[in-house]
ZABA-484463 format. One record per residue: z negated, y negated, x of N, C-alpha, C, O, CB in turn; residue in one letter. Coordinates in Angstrom, 2 decimals. Glycine has a CB too. Layout:
BEGIN
+---------+---------+---------+---------+---------+---------+---------+---------+---------+---------+---------+---------+---------+---------+---------+------+
!     nup !  nnorth !   neast !    caup ! canorth !  caeast !     cup !  cnorth !   ceast !     oup !  onorth !   oeast !    cbup ! cbnorth !  cbeast ! code !
+---------+---------+---------+---------+---------+---------+---------+---------+---------+---------+---------+---------+---------+---------+---------+------+
!       Z !       Y !       X !       Z !       Y !       X !       Z !       Y !       X !       Z !       Y !       X !       Z !       Y !       X !    A !
...
+---------+---------+---------+---------+---------+---------+---------+---------+---------+---------+---------+---------+---------+---------+---------+------+
END
This chain:
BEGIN
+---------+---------+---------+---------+---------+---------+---------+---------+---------+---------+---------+---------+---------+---------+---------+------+
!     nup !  nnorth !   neast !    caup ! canorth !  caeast !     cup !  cnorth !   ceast !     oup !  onorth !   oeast !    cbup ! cbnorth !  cbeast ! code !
+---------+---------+---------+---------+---------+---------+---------+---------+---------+---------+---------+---------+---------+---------+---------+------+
!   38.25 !   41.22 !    5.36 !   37.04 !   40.93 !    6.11 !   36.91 !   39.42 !    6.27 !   37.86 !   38.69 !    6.55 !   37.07 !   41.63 !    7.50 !    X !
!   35.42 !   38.92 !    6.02 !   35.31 !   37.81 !    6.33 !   35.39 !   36.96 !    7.85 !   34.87 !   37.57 !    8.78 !   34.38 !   37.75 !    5.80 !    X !
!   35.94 !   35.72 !    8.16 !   35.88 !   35.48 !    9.29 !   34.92 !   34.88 !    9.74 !   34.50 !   34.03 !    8.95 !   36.71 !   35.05 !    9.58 !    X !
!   34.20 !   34.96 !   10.98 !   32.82 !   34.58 !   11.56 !   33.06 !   33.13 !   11.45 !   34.22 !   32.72 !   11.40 !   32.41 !   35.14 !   13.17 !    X !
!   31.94 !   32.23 !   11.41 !   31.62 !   31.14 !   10.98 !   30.64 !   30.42 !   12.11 !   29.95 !   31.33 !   12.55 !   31.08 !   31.37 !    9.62 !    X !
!   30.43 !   29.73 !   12.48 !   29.58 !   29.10 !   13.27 !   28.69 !   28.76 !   12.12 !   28.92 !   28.69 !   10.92 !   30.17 !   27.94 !   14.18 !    X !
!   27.25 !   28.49 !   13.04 !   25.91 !   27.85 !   11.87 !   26.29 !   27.35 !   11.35 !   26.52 !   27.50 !   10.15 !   24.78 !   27.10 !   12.02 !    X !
!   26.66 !   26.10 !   12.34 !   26.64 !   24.60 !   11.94 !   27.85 !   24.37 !   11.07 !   28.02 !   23.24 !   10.60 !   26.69 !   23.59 !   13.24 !    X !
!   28.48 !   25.07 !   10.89 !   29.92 !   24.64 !   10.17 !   29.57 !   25.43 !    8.71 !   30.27 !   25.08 !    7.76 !   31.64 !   25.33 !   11.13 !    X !
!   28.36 !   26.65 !    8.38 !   28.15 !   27.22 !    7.35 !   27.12 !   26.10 !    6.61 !   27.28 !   25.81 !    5.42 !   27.67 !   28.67 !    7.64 !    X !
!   26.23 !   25.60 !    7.28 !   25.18 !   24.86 !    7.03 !   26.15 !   23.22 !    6.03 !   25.91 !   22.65 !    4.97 !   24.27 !   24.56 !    8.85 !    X !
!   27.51 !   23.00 !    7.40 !   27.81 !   21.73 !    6.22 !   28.59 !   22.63 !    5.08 !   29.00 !   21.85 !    4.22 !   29.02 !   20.19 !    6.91 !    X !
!   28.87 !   23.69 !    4.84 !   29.82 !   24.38 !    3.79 !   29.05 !   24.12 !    2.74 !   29.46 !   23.45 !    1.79 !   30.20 !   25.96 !    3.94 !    X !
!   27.45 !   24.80 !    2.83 !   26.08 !   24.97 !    1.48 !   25.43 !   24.03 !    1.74 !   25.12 !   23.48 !    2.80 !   24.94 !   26.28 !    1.39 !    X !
!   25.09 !   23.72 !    0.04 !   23.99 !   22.95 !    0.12 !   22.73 !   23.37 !    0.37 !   22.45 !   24.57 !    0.33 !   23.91 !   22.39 !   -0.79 !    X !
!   22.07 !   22.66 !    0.59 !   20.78 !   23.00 !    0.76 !   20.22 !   22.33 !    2.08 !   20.97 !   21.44 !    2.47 !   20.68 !   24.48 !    0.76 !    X !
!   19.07 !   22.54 !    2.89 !   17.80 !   21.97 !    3.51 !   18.32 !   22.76 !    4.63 !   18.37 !   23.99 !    4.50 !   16.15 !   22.22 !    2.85 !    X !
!   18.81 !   22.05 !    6.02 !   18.67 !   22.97 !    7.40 !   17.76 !   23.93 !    7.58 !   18.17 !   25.04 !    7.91 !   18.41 !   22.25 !    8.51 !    X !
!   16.65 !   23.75 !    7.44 !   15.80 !   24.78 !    7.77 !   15.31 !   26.10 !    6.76 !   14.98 !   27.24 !    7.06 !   14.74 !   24.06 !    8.14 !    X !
!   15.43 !   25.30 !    5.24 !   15.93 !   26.49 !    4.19 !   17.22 !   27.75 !    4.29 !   17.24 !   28.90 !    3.86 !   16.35 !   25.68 !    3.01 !    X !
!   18.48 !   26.76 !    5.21 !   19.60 !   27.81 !    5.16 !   19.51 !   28.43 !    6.74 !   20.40 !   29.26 !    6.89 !   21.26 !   27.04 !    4.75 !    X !
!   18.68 !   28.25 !    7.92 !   18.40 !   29.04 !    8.83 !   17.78 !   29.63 !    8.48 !   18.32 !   30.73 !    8.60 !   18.11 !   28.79 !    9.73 !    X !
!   16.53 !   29.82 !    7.89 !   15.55 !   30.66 !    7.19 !   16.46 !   31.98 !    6.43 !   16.21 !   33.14 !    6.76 !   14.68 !   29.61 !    6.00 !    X !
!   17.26 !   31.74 !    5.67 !   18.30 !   32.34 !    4.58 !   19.27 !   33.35 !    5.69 !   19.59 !   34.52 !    5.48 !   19.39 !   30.85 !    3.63 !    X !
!   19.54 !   32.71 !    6.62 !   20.40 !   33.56 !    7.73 !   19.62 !   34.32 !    8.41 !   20.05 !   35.44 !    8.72 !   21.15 !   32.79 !    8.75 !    X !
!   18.41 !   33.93 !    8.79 !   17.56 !   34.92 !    9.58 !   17.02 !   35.91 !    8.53 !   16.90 !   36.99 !    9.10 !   16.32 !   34.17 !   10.42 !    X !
!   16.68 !   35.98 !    7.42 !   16.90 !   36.83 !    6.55 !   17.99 !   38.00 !    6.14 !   17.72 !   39.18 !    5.93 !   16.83 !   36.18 !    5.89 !    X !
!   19.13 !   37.42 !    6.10 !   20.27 !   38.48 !    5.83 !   20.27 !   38.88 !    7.15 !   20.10 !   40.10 !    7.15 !   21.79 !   37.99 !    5.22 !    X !
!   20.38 !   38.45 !    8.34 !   20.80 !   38.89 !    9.14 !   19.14 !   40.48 !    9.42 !   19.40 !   41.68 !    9.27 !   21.27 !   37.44 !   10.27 !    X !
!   18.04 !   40.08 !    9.72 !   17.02 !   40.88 !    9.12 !   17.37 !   42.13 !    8.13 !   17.11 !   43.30 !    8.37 !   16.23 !   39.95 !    8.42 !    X !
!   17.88 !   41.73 !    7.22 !   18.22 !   42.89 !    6.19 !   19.58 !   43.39 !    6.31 !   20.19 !   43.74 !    5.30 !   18.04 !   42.45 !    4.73 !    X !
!   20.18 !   43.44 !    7.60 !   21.59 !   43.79 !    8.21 !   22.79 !   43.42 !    7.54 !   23.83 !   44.05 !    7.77 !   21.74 !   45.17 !    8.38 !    X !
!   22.77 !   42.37 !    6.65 !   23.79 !   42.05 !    5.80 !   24.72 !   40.79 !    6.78 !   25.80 !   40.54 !    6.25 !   23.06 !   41.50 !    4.21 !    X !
!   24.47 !   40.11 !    7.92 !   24.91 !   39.30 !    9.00 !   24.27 !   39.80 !   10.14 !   23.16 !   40.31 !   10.21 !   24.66 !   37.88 !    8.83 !    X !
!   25.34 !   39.53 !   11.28 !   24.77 !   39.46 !   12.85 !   25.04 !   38.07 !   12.81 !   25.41 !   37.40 !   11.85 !   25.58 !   40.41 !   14.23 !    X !
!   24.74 !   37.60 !   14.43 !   24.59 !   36.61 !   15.12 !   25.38 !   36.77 !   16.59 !   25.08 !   37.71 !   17.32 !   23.17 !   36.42 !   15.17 !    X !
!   26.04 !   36.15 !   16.84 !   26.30 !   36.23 !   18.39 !   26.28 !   34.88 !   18.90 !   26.34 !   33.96 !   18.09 !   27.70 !   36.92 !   18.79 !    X !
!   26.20 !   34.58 !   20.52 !   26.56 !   33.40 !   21.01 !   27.82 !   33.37 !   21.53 !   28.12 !   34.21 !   22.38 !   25.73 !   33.00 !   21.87 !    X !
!   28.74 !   32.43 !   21.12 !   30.21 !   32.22 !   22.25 !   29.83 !   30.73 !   22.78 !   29.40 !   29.70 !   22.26 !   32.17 !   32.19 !   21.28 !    X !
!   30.28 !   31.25 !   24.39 !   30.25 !   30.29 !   25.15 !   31.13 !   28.91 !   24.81 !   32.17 !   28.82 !   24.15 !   30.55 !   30.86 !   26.27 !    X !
!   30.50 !   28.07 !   25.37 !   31.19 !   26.80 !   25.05 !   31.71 !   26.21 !   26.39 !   30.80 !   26.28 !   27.22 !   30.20 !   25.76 !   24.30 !    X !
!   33.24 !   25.46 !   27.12 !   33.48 !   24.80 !   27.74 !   32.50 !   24.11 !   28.28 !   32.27 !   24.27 !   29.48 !   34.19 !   24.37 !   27.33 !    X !
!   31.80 !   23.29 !   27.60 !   30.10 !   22.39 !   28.05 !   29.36 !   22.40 !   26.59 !   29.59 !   22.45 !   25.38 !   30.30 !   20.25 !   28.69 !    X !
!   28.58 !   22.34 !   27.30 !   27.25 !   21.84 !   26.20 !   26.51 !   23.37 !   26.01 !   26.88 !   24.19 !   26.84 !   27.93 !   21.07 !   24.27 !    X !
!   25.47 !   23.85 !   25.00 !   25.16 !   24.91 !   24.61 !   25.93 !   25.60 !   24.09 !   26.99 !   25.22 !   23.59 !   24.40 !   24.88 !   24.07 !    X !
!   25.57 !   26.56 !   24.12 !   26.78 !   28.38 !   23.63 !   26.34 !   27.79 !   21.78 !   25.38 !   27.15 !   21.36 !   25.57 !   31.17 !   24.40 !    X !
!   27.37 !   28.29 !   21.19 !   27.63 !   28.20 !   19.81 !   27.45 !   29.64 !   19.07 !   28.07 !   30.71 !   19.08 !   29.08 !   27.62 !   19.64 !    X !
!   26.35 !   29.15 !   18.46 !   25.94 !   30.35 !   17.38 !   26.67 !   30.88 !   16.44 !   26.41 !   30.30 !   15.38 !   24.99 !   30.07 !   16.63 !    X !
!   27.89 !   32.15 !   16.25 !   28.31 !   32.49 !   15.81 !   28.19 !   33.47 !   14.87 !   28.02 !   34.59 !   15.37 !   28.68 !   32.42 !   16.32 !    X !
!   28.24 !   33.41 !   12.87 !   27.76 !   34.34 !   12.07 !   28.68 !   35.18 !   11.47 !   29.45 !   34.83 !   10.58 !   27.06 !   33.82 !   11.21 !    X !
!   28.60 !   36.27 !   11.95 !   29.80 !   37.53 !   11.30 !   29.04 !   38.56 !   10.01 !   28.05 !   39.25 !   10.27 !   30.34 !   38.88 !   12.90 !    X !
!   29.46 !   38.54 !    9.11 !   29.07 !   39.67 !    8.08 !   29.38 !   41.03 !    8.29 !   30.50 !   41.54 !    8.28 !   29.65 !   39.43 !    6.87 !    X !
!   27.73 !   41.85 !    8.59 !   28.44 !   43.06 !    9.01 !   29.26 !   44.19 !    7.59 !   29.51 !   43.79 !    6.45 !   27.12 !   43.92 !    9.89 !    X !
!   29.50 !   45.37 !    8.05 !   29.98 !   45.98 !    7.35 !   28.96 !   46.50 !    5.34 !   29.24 !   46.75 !    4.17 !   30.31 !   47.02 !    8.53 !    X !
!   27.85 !   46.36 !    6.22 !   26.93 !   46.56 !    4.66 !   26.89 !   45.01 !    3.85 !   26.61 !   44.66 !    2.71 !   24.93 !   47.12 !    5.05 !    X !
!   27.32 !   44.32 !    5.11 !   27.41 !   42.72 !    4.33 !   28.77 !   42.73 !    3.55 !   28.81 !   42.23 !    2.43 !   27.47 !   41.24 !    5.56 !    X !
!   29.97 !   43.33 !    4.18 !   30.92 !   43.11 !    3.38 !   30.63 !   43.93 !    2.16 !   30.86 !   43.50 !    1.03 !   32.15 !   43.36 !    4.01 !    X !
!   30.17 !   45.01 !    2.38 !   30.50 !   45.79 !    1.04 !   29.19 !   45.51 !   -0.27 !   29.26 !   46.04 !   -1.38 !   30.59 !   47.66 !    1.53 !    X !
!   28.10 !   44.64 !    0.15 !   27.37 !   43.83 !   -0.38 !   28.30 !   43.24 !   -1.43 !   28.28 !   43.49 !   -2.64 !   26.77 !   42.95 !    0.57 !    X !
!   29.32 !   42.21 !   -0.59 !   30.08 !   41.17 !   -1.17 !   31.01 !   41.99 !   -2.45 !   31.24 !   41.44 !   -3.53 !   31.05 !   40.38 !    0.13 !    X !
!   31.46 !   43.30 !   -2.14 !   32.90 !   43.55 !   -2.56 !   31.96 !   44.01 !   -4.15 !   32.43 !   43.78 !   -5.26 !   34.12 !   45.01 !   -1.41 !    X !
!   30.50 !   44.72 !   -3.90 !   29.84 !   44.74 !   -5.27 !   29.54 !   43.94 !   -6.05 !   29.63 !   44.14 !   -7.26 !   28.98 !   45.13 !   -5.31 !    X !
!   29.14 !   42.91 !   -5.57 !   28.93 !   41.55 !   -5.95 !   30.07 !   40.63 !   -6.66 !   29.81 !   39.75 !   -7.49 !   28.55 !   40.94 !   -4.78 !    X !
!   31.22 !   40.93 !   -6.26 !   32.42 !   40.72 !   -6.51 !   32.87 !   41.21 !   -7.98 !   33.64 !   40.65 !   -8.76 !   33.11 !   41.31 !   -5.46 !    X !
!   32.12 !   42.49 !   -8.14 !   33.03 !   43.61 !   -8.87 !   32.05 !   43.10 !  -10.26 !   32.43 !   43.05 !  -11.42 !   32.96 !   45.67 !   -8.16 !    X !
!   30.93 !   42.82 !   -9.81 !   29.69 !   42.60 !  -11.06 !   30.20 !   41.24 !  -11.38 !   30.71 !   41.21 !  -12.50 !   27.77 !   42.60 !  -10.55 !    X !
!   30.21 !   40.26 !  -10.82 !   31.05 !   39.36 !  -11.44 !   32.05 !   38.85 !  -12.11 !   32.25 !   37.78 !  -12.69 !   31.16 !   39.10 !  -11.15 !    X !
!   32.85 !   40.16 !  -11.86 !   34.41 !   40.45 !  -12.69 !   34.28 !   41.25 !  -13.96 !   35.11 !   41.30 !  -14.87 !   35.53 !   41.39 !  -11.71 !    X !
!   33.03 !   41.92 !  -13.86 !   32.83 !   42.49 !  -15.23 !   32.35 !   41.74 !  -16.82 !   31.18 !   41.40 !  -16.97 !   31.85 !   43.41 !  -14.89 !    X !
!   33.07 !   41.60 !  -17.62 !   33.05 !   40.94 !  -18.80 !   32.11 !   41.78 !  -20.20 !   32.51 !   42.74 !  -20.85 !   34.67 !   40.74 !  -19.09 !    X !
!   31.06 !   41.20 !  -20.34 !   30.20 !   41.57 !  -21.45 !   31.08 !   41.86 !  -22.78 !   31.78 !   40.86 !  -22.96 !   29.13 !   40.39 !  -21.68 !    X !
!   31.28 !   42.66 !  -23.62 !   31.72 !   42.71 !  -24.77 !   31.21 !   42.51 !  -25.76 !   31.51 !   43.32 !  -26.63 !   32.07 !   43.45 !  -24.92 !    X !
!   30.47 !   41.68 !  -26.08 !   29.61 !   41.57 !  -27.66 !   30.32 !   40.14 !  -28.03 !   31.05 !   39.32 !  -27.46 !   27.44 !   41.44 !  -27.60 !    X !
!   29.48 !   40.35 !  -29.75 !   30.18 !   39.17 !  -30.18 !   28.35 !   38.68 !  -30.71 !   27.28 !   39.09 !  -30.26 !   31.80 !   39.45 !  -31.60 !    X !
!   28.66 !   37.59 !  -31.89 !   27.12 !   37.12 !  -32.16 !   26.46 !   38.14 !  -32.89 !   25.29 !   37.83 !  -33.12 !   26.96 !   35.75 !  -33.02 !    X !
!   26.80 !   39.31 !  -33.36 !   26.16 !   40.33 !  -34.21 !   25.32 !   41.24 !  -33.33 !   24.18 !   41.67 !  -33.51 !   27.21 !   41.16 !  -35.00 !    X !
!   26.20 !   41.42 !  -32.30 !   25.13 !   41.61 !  -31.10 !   23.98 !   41.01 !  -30.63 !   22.88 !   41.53 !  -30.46 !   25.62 !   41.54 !  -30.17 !    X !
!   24.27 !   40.02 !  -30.46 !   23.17 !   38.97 !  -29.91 !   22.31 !   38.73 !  -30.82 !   21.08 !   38.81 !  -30.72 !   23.64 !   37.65 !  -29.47 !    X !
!   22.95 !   38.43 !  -31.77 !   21.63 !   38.76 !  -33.06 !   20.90 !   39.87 !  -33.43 !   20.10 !   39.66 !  -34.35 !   22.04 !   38.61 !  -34.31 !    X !
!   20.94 !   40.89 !  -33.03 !   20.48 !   42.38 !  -33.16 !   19.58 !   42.24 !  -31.67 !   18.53 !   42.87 !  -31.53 !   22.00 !   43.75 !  -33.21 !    X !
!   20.07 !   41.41 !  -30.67 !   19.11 !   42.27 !  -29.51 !   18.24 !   41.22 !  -29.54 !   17.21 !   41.51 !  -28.93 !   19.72 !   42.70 !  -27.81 !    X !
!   18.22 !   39.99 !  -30.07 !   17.28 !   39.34 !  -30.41 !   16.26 !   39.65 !  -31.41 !   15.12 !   39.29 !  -31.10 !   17.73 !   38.45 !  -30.63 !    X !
!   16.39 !   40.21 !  -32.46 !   16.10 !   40.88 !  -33.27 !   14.94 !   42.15 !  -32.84 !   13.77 !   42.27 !  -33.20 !   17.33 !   41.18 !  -33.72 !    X !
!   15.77 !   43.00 !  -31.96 !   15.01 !   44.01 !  -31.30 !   13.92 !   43.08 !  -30.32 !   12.76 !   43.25 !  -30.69 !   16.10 !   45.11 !  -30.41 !    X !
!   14.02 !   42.50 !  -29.60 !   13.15 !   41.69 !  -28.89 !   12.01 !   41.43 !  -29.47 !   10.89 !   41.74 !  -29.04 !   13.66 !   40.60 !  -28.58 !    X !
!   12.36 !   40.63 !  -30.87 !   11.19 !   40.03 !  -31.29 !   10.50 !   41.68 !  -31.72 !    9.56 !   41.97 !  -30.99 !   11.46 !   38.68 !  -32.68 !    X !
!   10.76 !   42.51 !  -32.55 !   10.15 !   44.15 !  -32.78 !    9.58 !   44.45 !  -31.61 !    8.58 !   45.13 !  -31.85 !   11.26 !   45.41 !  -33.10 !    X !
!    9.69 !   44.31 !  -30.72 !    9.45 !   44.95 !  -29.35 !    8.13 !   44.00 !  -29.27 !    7.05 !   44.56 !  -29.13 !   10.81 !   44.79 !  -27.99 !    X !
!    8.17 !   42.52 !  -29.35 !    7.23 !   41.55 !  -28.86 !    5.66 !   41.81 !  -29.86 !    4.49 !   41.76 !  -29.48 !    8.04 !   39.86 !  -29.08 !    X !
!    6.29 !   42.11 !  -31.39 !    5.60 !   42.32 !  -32.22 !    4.21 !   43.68 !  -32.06 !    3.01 !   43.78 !  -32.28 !    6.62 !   42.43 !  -33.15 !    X !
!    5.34 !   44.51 !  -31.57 !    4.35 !   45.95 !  -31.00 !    3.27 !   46.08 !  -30.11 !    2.24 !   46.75 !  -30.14 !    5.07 !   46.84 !  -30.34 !    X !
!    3.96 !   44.95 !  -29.00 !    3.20 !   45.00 !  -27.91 !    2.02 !   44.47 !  -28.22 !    0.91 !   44.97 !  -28.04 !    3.74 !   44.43 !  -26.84 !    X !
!    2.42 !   42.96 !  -28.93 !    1.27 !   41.33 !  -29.35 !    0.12 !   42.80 !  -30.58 !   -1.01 !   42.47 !  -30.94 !    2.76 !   39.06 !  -31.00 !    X !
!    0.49 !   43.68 !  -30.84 !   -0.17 !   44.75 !  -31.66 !   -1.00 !   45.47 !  -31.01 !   -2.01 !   45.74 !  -31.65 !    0.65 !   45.61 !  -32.23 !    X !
!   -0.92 !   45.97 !  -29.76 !   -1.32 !   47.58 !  -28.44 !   -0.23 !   48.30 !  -28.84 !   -0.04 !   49.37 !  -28.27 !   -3.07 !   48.85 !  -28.65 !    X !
!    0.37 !   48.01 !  -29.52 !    1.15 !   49.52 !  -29.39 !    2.11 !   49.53 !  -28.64 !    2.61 !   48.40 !  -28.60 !    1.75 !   50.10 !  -30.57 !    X !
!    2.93 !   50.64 !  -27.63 !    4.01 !   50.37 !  -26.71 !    5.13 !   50.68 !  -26.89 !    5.66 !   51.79 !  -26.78 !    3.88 !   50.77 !  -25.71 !    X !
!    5.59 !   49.63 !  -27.20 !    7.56 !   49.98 !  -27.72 !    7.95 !   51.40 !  -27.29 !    8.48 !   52.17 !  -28.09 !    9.00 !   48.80 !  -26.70 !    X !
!    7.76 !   51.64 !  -26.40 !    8.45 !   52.91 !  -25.27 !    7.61 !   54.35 !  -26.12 !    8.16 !   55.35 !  -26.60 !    7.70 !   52.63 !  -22.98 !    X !
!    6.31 !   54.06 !  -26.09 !    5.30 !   55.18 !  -26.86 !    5.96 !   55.41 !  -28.35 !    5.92 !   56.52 !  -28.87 !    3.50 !   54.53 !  -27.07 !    X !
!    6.62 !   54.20 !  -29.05 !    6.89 !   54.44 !  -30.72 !    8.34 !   55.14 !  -30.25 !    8.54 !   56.35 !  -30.40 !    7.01 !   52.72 !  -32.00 !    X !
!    9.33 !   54.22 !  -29.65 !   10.04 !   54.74 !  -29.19 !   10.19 !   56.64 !  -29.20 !   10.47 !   57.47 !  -30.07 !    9.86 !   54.06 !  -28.18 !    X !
!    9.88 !   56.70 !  -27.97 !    9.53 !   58.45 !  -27.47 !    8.99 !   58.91 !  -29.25 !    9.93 !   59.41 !  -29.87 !    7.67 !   58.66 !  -25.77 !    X !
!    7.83 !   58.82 !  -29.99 !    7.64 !   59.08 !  -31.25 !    8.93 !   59.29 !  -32.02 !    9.10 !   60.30 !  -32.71 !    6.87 !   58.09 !  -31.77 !    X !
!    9.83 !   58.35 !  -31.90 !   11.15 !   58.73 !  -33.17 !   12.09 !   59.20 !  -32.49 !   13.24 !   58.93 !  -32.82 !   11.89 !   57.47 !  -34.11 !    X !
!   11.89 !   59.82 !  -31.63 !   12.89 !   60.48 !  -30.98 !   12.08 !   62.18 !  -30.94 !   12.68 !   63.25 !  -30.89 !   13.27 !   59.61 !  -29.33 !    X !
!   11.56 !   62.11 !  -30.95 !   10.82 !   63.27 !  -31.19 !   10.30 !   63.58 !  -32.67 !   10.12 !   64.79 !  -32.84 !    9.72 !   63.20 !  -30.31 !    X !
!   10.03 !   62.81 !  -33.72 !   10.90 !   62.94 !  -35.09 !   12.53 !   63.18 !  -35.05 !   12.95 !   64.16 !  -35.67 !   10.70 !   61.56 !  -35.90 !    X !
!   13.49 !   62.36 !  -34.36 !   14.25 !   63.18 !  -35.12 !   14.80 !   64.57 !  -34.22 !   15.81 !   65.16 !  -34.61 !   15.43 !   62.24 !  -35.67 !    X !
!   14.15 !   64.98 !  -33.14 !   14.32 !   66.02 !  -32.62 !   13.81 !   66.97 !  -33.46 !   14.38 !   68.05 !  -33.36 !   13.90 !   66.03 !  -31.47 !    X !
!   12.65 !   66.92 !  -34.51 !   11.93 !   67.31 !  -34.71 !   12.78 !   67.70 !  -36.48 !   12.72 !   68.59 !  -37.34 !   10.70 !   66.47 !  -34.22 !    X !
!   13.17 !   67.02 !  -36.36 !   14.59 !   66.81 !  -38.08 !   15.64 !   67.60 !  -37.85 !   16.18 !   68.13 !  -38.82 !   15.59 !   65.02 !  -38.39 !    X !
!   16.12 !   67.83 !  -36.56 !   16.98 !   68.15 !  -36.37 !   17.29 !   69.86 !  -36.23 !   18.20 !   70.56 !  -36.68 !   17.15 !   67.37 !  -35.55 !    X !
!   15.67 !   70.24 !  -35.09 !   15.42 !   71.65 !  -35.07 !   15.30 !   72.16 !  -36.74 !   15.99 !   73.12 !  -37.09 !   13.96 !   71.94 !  -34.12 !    X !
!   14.59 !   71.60 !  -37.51 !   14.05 !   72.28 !  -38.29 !   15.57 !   72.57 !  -39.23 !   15.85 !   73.69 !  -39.67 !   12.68 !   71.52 !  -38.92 !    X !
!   16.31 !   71.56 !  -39.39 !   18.13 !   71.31 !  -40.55 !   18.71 !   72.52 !  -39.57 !   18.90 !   73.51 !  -40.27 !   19.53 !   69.10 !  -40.38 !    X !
!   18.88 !   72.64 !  -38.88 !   19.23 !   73.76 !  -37.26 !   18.72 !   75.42 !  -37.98 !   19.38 !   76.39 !  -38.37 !   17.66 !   73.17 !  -35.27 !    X !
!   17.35 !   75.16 !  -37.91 !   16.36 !   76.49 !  -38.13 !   16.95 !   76.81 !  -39.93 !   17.48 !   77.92 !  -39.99 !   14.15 !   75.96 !  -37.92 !    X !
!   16.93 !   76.19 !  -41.11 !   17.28 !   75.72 !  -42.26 !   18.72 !   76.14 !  -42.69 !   18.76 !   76.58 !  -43.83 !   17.11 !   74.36 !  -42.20 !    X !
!   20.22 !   76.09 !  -41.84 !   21.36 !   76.67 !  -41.46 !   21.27 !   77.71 !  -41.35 !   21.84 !   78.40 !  -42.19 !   21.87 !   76.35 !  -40.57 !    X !
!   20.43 !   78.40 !  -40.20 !   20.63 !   79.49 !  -39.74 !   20.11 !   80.75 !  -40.45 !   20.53 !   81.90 !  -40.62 !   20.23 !   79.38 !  -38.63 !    X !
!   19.15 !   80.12 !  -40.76 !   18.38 !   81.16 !  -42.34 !   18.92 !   81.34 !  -43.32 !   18.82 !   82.42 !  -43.90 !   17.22 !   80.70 !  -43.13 !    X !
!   19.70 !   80.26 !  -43.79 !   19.77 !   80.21 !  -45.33 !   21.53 !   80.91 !  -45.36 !   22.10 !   81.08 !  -46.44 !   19.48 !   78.23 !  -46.11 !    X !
+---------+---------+---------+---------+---------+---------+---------+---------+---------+---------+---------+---------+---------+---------+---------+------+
END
């Protein structure tokens, strides 16, 4: 578990604009991913204290896990999904919808497949 943090001590941790990273906290905290509490102070004003709640930690521990995961391709890949991209770009820059031709050859070869199926069973 993470340990609670005061603002002001998160604010000098990140970069960024004071009022960009209060904005950013009143947000998570909004979408229940941080609370807020005040602890009293000896003098001066109570100190704003930020704890990550439990959907915040387990936010983190996914976030964690997606980051640890390693892509496996090499450039033959990358050259193929580039490849497909531009086919895809070509269809569209056409009317026609990748997904519509798509669904089409899949239903050809469903369509190949019943009949070699039907073709077996007869013969």
């Amino acid at each position: 578990m993470h340990q609670p943090q005061s603002v002001s001590r998160l604010i000098r941790k990140i970069e960024g604009s004071h009022e960009d990273l209060l904005e950013l906290f009143r947000e998570l905290e909004m979408g229940g991913l941080l609370m807020r509490r005040e602890q009293k102070q000896t003098r001066g004003r109570p100190q704003s204290i930020m704890k990550t709640t439990a959907l915040g930690e387990r936010f983190i521990e996914g976030y964690n896990e997606l980051m640890n995961m390693r892509l496996r391709s090499n450039m033959n890949d990358i050259r193929s999904a580039v490849h497909q991209a531009e086919l895809a770009r070509r269809l569209d820059e056409s009317g026609i919808s990748p997904y519509a031709r798509f669904n089409e050859i899949i239903e050809l070869a469903r369509n190949i497949s019943n009949t070699a199926q039907h073709n077996t069973a007869a013969g």
